[in-house]
C-alpha positions in Angstrom: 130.1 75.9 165.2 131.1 72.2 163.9 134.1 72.2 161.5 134.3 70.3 158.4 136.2 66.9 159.4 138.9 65.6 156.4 137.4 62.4 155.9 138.8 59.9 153.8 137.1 59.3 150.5 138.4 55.8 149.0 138.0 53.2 151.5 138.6 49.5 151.1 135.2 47.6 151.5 136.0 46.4 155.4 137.0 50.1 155.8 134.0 51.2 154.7 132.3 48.4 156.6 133.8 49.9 160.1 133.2 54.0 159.3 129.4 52.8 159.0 129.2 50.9 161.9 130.9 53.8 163.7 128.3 56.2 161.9 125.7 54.4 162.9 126.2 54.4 166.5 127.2 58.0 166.3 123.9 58.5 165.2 122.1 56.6 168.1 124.4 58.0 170.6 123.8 61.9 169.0 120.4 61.3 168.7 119.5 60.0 172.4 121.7 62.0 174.2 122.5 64.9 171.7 126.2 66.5 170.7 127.0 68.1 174.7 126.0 65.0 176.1 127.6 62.5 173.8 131.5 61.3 173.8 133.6 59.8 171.7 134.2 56.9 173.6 130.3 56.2 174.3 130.1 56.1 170.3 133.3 53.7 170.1 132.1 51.3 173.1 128.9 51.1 171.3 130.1 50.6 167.8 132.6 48.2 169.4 135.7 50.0 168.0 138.2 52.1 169.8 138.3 56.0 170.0 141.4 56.0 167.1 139.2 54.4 165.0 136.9 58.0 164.8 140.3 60.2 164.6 140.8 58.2 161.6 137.6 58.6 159.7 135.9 61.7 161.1 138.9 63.6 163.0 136.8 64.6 166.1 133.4 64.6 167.9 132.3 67.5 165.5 133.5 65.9 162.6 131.5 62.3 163.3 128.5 64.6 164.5 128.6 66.4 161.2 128.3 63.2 159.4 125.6 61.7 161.2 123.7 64.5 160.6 124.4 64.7 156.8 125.3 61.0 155.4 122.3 58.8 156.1 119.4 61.1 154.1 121.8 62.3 151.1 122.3 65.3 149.4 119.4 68.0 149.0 120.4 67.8 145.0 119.8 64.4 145.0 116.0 64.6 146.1 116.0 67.8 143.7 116.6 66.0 140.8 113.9 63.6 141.8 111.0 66.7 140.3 113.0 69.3 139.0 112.9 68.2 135.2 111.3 70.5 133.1 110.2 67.4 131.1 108.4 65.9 133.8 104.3 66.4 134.1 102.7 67.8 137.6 101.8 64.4 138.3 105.1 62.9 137.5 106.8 65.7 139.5 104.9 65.4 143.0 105.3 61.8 142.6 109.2 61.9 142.3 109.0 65.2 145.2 107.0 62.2 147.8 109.1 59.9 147.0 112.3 61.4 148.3 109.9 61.1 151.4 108.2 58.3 151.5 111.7 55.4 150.4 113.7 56.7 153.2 110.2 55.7 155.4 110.5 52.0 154.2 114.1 52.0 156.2 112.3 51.9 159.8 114.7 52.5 162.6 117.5 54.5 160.2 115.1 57.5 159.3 113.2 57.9 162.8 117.2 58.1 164.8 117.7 60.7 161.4 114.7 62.7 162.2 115.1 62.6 166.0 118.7 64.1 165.8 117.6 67.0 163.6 115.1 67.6 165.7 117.9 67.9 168.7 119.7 70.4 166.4 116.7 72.7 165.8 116.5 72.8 169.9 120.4 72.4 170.7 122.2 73.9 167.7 125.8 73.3 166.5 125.3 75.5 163.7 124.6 72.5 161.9 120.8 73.6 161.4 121.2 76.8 159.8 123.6 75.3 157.3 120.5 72.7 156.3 118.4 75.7 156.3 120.7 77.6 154.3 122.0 74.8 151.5 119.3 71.9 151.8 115.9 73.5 152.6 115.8 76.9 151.1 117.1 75.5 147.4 114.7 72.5 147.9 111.9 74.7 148.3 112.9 76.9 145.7 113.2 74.6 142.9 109.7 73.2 144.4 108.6 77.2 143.8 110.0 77.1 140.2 108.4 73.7 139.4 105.0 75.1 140.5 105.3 78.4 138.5 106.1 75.8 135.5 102.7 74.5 136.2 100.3 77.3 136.7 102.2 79.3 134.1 103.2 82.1 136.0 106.4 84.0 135.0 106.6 85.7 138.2 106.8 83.7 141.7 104.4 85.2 144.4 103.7 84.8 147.9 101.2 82.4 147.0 103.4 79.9 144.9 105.7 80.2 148.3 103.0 79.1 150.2 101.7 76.3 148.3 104.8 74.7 148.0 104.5 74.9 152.1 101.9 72.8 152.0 102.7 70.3 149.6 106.1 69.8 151.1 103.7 70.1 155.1 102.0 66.9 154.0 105.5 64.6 154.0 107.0 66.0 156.6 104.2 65.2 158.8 105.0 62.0 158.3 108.5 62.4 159.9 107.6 64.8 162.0 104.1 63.5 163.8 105.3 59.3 163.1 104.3 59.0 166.7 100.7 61.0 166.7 100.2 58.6 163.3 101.0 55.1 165.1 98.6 57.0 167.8 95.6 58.1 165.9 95.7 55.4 163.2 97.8 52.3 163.9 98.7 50.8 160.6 99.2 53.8 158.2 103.2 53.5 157.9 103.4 50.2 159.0 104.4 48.4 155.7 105.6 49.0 152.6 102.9 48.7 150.7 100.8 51.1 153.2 103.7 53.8 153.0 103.2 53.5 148.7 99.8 53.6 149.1 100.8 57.1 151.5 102.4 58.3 148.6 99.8 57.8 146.3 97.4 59.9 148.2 100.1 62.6 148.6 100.4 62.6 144.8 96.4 63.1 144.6 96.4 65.3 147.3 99.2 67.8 146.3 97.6 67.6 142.8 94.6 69.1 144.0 95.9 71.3 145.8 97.6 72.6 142.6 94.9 72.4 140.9 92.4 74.6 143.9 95.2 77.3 143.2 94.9 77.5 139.3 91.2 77.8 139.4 92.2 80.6 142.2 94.2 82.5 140.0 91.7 82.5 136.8 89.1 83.5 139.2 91.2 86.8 139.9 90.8 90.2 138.3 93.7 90.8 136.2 95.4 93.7 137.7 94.6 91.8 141.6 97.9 91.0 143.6 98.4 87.7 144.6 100.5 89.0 147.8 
């Protein structure tokens, strides 16, 4: 299990400017070769600093590993508040959900090092995985559940509500998840900013739909039927 490093907080800016050079190669180094496999003085050699300098900001191996894992794609809260107003419309909603997906795209080499490493977790865990289960994934995809039941007007979440927010949230993580079977199957999809907003666009209209199948669904019912 990785411990929580003491990191400090206030940096000056060439500080800061060395902790994420350091993070960055952590995160190459992590992400090609994984936590076992990975030292501390691979990361220094290839961030061109010395092993002190990862003592200093991140304490240990764990404690650079941990935030490697957790710096460069934010804070689950921060892509939460991107559709969980109440204020917002379905349309406004799924387009602030795709794109907490689709901005991190436009940053190329950053996000595919990001999802490769937490794809290496889910295979070779530190214990780092069940913690983003357990305090990034679940309350994402609960608030998703509570903005849908906003939307159909249901008072009471179902095992259908669960598994349409599966899909809607399937759809973008594809995109991280299958980059390589995209660049395959249809070169030029996620190859420019413009194509990735155009992506989201479609995942807005898609998602909408999708919304909008299960609605109809639900009127269709008998009154007393279980959604379950």
């Amino acid at each position: 299990m990785l411990q929580n490093p003491s990191i400090p907080t206030k940096l000056e800016p060439e500080h800061n400017e060395s902790r994420q050079c350091l993070l960055h190669a952590a995160l190459r180094c992590f992400a090609e070769h994984g936590f076992v496999k990975t030292t501390t003085r691979m990361i220094a050699d290839s961030a061109k600093a010395n092993v002190a300098a990862i003592r200093y900001y991140f304490g240990d191996k764990a404690g650079i590993y941990r935030a490697a894992f957790i710096e460069p794609m934010g804070q689950p809260q921060d892509d939460i508040e991107l559709f969980d107003d109440p204020k917002l419309t379905l349309e406004q909603a799924l387009q602030g959900l795709y794109s907490g997906f689709i901005e991190p795209l436009k940053q190329g080499e950053l996000v595919q090092l990001c999802t490769k490493l937490h794809m290496r977790e889910m295979v070779e865990p530190t214990g780092l995985w069940k913690e983003e289960i357990d305090h990034g994934i679940a309350p994402y995809h609960q608030a998703l559940v509570k903005v849908l039941c906003r939307h159909l007007q249901i008072t009471q979440e179902d095992d259908d509500v669960h598994r349409l927010a599966i899909c809607i949230v399937a759809q973008a993580v594809f995109l991280y998840m299958g980059r390589e079977v995209l660049q395959a199957v249809r070169p030029g999809l996620m190859d420019s900013t413009q194509a990735l907003d155009v992506m989201g666009e479609r995942l807005v209209q898609y998602a909408t739909a999708l919304v909008n199948a299960e609605q109809q669904r639900r009127h269709m019912l008998p009154p007393a039927a279980s959604a379950n």
